[in-house]
N, C-alpha and C positions, 0 to 999 in steps of 0.2 A: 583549419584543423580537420583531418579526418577522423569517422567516428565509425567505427565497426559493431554491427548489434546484432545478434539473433538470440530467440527467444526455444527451449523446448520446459515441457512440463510433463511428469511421471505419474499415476495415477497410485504409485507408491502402494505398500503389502498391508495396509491395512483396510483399504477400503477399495471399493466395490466401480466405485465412478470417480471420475475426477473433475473438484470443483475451482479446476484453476481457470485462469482466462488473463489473458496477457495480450497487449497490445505493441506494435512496435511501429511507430510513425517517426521515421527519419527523415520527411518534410518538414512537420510541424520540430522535431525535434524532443519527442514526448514518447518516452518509455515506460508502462504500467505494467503492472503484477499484483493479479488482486487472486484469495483462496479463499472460496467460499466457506463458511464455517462448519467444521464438521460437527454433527452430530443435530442440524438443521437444518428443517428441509428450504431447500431450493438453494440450498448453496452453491450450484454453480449460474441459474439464475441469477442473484446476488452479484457474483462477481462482473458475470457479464453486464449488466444494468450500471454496476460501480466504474469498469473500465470505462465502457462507450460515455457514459455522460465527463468523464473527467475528462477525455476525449475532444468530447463536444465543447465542453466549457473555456479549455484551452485554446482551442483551434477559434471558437468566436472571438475568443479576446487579441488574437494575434492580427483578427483584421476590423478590430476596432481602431477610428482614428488618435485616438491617446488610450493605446491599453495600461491595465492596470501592469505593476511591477511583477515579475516572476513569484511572488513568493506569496504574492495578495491574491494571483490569479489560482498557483494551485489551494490553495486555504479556501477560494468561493470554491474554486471544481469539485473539492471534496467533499461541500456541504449540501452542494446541487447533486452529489451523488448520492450522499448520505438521505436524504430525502425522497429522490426517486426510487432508493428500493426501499425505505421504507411507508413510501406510497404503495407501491408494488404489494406488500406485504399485507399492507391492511386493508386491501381490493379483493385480497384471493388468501381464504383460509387455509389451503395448503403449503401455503408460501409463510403464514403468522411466523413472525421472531428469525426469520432470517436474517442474514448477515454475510458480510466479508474483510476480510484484512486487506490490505492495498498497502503499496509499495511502488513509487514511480518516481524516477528522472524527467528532467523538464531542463532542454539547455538551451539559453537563451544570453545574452550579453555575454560571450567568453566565457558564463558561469555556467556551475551545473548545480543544479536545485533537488532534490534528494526532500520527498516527502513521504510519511507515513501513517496509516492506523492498526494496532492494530501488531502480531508478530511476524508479519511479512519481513525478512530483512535486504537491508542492501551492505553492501562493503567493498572497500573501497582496497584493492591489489595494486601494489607497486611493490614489485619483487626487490627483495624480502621479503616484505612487509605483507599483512593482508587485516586492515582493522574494521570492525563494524559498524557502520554509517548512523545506524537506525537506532531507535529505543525499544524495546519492546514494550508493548503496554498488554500484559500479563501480571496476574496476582503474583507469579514464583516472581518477576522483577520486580516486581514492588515491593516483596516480602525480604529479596536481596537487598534493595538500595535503602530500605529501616531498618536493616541490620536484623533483622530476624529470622533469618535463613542463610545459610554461608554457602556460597559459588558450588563449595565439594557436596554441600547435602542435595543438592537439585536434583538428582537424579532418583532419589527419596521423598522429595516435594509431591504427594499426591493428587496436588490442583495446579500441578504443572500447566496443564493444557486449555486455563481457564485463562479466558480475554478480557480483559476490564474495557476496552475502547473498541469498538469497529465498526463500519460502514455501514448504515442501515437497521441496525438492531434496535435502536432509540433514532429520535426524529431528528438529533445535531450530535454533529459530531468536530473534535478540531483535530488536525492535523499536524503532526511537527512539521515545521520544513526546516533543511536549515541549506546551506548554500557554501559552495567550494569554488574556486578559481581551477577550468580548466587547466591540464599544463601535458605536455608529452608521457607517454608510458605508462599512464595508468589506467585500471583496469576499474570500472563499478561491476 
């Protein structure tokens, strides 16, 4: 199966610098998207430190001789990420309470593996169709899924843009993953 990827990123009208960082390894078969957090410093630090090590951790475990399963391998990459910037953070005071959201595919056996921290989204196009892959791990989601906030008030939710989960801000972190059977025509 062929797999078409390009990656760009916008430093968007609210802010000043842009904390994204995105990788795209169509040897390894590994696609990341990590947003530094805004409104903390070294977010684009962060991401970068969250890509390469997820990166890294992948790529060892594909030339290990019994690597672990696709879905075991991005769960450690994440926690090996999660780690390294929040080593990162507590090395260099200007870096304190950093963080990133991350988002990445990982296709490996026919499948495609779809992990996240964090409201990075992925989604999944097959026209018509376009449905969202990922969870968001935000207070407005959480405050949706207990029914205490309804889909139409979100845009009234004033802690919208607050993260409950992401890369490096605390010393562990989990990851969803969850897994799809490649097949023709569709689009992540």
């Amino acid at each position: 199966m062929k797999v078409k990827v390009s990656g760009l990123t916008d430093v968007g009208l609210k802010r000043d610098n842009n904390q994204d960082y995105f990788i795209v390894d169509e040897d390894l078969g590994l696609f990341v998207l990590a947003d530094g957090m805004g409104g903390h410093l070294g977010g684009e630090v962060a991401s970068k430190i969250a890509s390469e090590t997820i990166q890294t951790v992948v790529k060892a475990n594909s030339t290990k001789k019994e690597p672990l399963a696709p879905n075991q391998i991005l769960q450690e990459a994440y926690s090996h990420a999660c780690q390294a910037v929040y080593s990162r953070s507590q090395e260099d005071s200007k870096l304190k309470g950093m963080g990133t959201t991350a988002v990445s595919i990982y296709i490996a056996d026919k499948s495609v593996y779809i992990s996240n921290v964090g409201d990075s989204r992925c989604y999944l196009i097959h026209p018509p169709y376009i449905w969202q892959m990922t969870e968001d791990h935000s207070l407005l989601n959480e405050q949706i899924r207990a029914g205490l906030v309804k889909p139409e008030q979100a845009q009234l939710f004033t802690a919208r843009n607050v993260i409950t989960r992401s890369v490096g801000f605390e010393e562990t972190v989990s990851a969803d993953v969850i897994d799809r059977e490649i097949s023709e025509g569709i689009t992540f």
